[in-house]
C-alpha positions as CSV (number, residue, x, y, z in Angstrom):
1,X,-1.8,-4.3,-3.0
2,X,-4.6,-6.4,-4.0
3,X,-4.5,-8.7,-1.0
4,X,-4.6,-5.6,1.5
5,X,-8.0,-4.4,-0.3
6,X,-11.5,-5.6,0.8
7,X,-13.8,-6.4,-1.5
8,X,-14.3,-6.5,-5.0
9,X,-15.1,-2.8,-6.0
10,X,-12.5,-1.4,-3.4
11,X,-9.7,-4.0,-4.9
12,X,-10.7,-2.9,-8.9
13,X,-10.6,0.8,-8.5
14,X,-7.3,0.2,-5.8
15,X,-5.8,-1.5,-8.8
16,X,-6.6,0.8,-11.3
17,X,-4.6,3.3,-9.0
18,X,-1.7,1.6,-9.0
19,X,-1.7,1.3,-12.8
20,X,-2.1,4.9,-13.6
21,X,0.4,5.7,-10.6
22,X,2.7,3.4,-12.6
23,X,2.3,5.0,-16.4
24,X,3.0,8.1,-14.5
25,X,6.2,7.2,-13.5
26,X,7.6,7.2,-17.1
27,X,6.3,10.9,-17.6
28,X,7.8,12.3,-14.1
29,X,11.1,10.0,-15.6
30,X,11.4,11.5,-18.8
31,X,11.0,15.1,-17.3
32,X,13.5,14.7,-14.3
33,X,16.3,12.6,-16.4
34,X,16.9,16.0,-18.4
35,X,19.5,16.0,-21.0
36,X,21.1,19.2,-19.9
37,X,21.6,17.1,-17.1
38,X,24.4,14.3,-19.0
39,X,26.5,12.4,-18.1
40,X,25.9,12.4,-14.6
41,X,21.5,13.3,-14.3
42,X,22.1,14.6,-10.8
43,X,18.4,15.9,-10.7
44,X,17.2,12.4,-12.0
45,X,19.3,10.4,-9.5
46,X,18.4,12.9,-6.5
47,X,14.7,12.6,-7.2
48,X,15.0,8.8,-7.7
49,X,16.7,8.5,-4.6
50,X,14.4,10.4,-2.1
51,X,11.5,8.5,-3.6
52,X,13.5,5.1,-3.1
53,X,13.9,6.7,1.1
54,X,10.4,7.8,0.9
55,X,9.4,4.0,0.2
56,X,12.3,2.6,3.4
57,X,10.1,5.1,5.7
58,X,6.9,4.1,4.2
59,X,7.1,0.0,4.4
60,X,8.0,-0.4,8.4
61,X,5.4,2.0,9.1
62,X,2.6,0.2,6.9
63,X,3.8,-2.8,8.0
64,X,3.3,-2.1,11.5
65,X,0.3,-0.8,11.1
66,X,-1.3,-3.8,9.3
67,X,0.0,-5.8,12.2
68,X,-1.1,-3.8,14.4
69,X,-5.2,-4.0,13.0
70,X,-5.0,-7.6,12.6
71,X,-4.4,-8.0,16.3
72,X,-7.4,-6.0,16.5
73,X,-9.4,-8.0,14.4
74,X,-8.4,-11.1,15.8
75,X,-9.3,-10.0,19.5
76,X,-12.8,-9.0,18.1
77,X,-13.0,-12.1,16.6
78,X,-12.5,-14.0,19.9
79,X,-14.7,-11.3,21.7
80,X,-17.7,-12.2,19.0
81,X,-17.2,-15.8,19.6
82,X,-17.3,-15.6,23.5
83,X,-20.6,-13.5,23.7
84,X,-21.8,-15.5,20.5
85,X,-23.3,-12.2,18.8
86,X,-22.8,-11.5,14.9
87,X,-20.7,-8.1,15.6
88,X,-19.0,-9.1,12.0
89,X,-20.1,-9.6,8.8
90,X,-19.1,-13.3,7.5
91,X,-17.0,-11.7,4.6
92,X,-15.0,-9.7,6.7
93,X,-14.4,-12.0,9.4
94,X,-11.5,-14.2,7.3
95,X,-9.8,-10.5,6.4
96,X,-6.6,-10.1,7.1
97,X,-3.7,-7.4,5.5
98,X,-0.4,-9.1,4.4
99,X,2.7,-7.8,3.2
């Protein structure tokens, strides 16, 4: 995540995010892993698996996406340096999303 933020503010508060997204995950856990629900936590592993399909959906589509505005980028780039106007800012201009 850190690489696919710009900036310094946007990549602090984008972690931050993640970590309380993350600390999260242990109360959702310990409310979906019930122990009515033993031996086998149906509930638990049902949740855990739509979340784990949510995430297969999610990653081609990102992907794709960040592919997508890097082509972008890189045909402004080449449009800025034919006309030899400053369209971008210098610390944008090296930007580019990874996965």
């Amino acid at each position: 995540l850190a690489n696919n933020l710009e900036g310094k503010c946007k990549r602090a508060v984008g972690m931050a995010i993640v970590i309380c997204v993350g600390n999260l995950g242990g109360a959702i856990a310990s409310n979906i892993f019930r122990s009515q629900d033993a031996p086998r936590y149906l509930l638990g592993l049902g949740i855990e698996i739509m979340f784990l399909a949510m995430g297969m959906i999610a990653l081609p589509i990102i992907a794709l996406t960040y592919r997508h505005i890097n082509i972008q980028k890189d045909a402004l780039e080449q449009q800025v340096e034919m006309d030899g106007s400053e369209a971008l800012d210098t610390e944008k201009r090296g930007f580019r999303y990874t996965l």
